[in-house]
N, C-alpha and C positions, 0 to 999 in steps of 0.2 A: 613138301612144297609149301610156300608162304600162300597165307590167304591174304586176296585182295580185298583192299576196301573199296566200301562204293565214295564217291567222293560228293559234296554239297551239293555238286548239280544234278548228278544221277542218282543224287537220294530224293530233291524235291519233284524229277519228273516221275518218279516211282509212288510216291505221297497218296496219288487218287486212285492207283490200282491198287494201294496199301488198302486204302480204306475202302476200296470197292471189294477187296478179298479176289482181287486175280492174279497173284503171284504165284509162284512157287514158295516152296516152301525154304529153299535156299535165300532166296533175295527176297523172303519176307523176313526172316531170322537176319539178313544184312541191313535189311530199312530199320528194324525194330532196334539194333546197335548201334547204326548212325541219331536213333530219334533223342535216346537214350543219352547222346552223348554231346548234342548241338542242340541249344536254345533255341536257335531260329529254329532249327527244322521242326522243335516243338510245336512252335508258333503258328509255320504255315499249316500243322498237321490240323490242329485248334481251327483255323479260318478255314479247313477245304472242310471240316467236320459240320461248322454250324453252317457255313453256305448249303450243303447238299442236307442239313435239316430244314433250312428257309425254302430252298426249291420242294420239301415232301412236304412241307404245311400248303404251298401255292398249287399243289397237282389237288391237296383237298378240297382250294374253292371253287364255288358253285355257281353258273354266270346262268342267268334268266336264259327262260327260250326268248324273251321279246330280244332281249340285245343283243343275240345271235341273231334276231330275226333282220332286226336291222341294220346287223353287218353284213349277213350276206345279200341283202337288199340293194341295188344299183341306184343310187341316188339319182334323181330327175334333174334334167335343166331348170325349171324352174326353182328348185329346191337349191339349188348351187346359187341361180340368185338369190333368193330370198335369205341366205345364211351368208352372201356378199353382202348385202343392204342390211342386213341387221346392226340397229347401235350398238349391241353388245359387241361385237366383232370392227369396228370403227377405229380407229385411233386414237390415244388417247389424246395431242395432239388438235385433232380435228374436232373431237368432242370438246375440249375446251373455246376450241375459233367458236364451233356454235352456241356455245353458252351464251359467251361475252359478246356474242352480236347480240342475243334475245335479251339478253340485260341492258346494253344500251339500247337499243330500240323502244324496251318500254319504259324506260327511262327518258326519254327525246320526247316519246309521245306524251308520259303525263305531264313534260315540262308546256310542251305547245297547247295540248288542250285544256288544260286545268284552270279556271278560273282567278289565276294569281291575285288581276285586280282586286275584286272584289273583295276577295280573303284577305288580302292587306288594308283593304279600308275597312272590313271589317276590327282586323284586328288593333289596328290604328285608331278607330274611333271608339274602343271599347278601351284603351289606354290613355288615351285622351280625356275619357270623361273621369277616368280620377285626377287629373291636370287639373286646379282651381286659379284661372287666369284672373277673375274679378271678385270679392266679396265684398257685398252692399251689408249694410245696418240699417233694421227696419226703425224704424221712428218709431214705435209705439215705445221704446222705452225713453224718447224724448219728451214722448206728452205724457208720460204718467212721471217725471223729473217735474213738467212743467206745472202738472195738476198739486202735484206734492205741495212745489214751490210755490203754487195760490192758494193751496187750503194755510200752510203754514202763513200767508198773511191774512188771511181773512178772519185765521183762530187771532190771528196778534191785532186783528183791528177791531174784532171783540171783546176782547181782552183790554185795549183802550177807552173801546166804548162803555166799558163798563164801568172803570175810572171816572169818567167823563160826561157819567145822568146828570149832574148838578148846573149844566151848561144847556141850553136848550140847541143853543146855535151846533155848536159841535156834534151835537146829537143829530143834526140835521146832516150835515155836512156828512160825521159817518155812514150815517143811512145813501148820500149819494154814492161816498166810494165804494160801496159795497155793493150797491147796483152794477158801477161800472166795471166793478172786479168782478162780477158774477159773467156780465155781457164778456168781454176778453174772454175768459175763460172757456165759455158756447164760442166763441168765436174762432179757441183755437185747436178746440175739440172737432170741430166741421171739419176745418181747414186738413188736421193730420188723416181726419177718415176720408177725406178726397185724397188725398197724397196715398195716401192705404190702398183704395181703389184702383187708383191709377197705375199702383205696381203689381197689382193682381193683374192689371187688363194684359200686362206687357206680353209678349212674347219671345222667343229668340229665333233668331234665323243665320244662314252663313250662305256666300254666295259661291256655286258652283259652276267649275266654265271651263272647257277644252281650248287650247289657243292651237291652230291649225299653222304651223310657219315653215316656208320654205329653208333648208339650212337649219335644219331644229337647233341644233348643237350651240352652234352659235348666235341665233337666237334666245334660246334659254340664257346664256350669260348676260348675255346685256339685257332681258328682262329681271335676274338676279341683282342687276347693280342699279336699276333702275328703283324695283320696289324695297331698296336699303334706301337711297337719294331719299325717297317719299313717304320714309319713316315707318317701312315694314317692316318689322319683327316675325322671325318664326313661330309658329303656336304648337307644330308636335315636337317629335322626337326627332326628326329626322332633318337635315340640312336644306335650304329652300335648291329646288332644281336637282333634287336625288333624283339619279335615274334608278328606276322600274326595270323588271326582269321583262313587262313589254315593248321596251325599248324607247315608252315616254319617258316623260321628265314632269316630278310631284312637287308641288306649289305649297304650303300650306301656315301662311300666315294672318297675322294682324295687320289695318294701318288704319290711320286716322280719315274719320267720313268725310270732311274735307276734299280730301284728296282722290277721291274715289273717281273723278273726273277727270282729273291727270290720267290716272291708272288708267278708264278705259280707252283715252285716247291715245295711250302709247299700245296698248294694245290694236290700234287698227294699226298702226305703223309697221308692226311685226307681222298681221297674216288675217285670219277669221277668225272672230272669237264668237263663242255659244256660251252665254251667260247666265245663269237662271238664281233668283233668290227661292233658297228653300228653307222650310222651318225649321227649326233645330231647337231641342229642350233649352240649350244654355243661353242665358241672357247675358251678353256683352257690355262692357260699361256704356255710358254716352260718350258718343261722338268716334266708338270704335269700329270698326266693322273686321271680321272673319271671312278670309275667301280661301276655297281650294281649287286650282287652278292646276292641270295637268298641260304640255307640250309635246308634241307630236308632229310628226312628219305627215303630208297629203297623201293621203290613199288614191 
């Protein structure tokens, strides 16, 4: 009588009672000739072998009594919230919406409460002061030209007069010019240490002034083409009638003192102006003056 083989499929449903040793010894001697003789079946022999050594390493591990204790533990209502409400557990999603509000929020805030003004006129007037709008030339080097220029005639009118002992009259006459060259001389020694004084005494100052105007916006331009009309010059960095992140408008030029009476009276024309002169290190040329003047809407 021919002997059957097992064929593919009832050699691999046979594989786990192969290797669990529940055969017979007949259809173990038939697994063992099909293994023998199909690659695959070696294959799955190989993966049912290391899977059932991966299940006897996992029957070896060792789980705490606590996280037994806590599985068989019936978790509370509260506890179910408390692990709903947790960030960790949140979406990611959702975790992002509340970031990016907490960032623009404190973002907004430090924009509203931060002192912009000031910190830009600080930092504007610390910029400023390397700015060199005017330099003067002290005169002391005109009278010591001018003292030069007297001694060099007075040595030349010695120097003549010494020629010139054998002459009585002459000798007279040198004796007056040289008085009167002495007197000019005191005369213009005074004169430069008054003028000395008087630019010690000076001071500088710049005038400071809020202009309150209904329609600020367009107000501020036609005060821009006004103080151009009346021969203002910008003096910082920045264009006259730059708006401010407080939604003024910054002022900050030169114009001739002259004119300073136009200026204020085109300034009632526009709104309420608050004008103050304050002292300031820098001294302006003559006849200039320096104002900063901000624009503003009525509170």
């Amino acid at each position: 009588m021919k002997k059957r083989e097992l064929s593919d499929f009832m050699t691999q449903e046979l594989l786990y009672d192969f290797v669990k040793n529940n055969l017979d010894s007949e259809r173990k001697k038939s697994v063992e000739e099909a293994i023998e003789k199909y690659e695959d079946i070696r294959s799955d022999l190989k993966t049912i072998e290391s899977g059932l050594q991966y299940l006897e390493s996992l029957s070896k591990t060792l789980v705490s009594t606590a996280l037994i204790q806590q599985v068989n533990e019936k978790e509370t209502y509260f506890g179910q919230i408390q692990k709903l409400t947790s960030y960790e557990n949140w979406p990611p999603f959702v975790k992002w919406t509340l970031e990016a509000v907490l960032v623009i929020s404190v973002v907004i805030t430090v924009s509203l409460l931060a002192p912009w003004a000031q910190f830009k006129d600080f930092v504007m007037q610390n910029k400023n002061s390397e700015l060199i709008l005017a330099e003067f030339t002290k005169p002391e080097s005109q009278s010591l030209i001018e003292t030069s220029n007297t001694t060099e005639q007075s040595e030349k009118a010695h120097f003549e007069d010494e020629g010139e002992k054998s002459d009585p009259k002459k000798a007279i006459e040198v004796e007056k010019n040289k008085k009167t060259d002495v007197s000019q001389i005191n005369s213009k020694i005074s004169s430069v240490s008054i003028r000395n004084q008087e630019e010690t005494k000076k001071t500088g100052f710049v005038y400071r002034g809020t202009l309150i105007i209904v329609n600020v916006e367009v107000g501020t331009e036609k005060l821009k083409n006004t103080i151009v009309e009346l021969g203002g010059r910008k003096a910082g960095e920045v264009e006259l009638g730059w708006r401010r992140n407080q939604g003024d408008y910054y002022f900050h030029f030169t114009i001739p003192e002259s004119k300073l009476s136009n200026l204020e009276d085109y300034f009632k024309t526009l709104g309420t102006i608050k004008l103050s002169r304050d002292p300031h290190p820098r001294i302006m040329p003559d006849g200039i003056l320096r104002m900063i003047i901000t624009t503003e809407e009525p509170k």
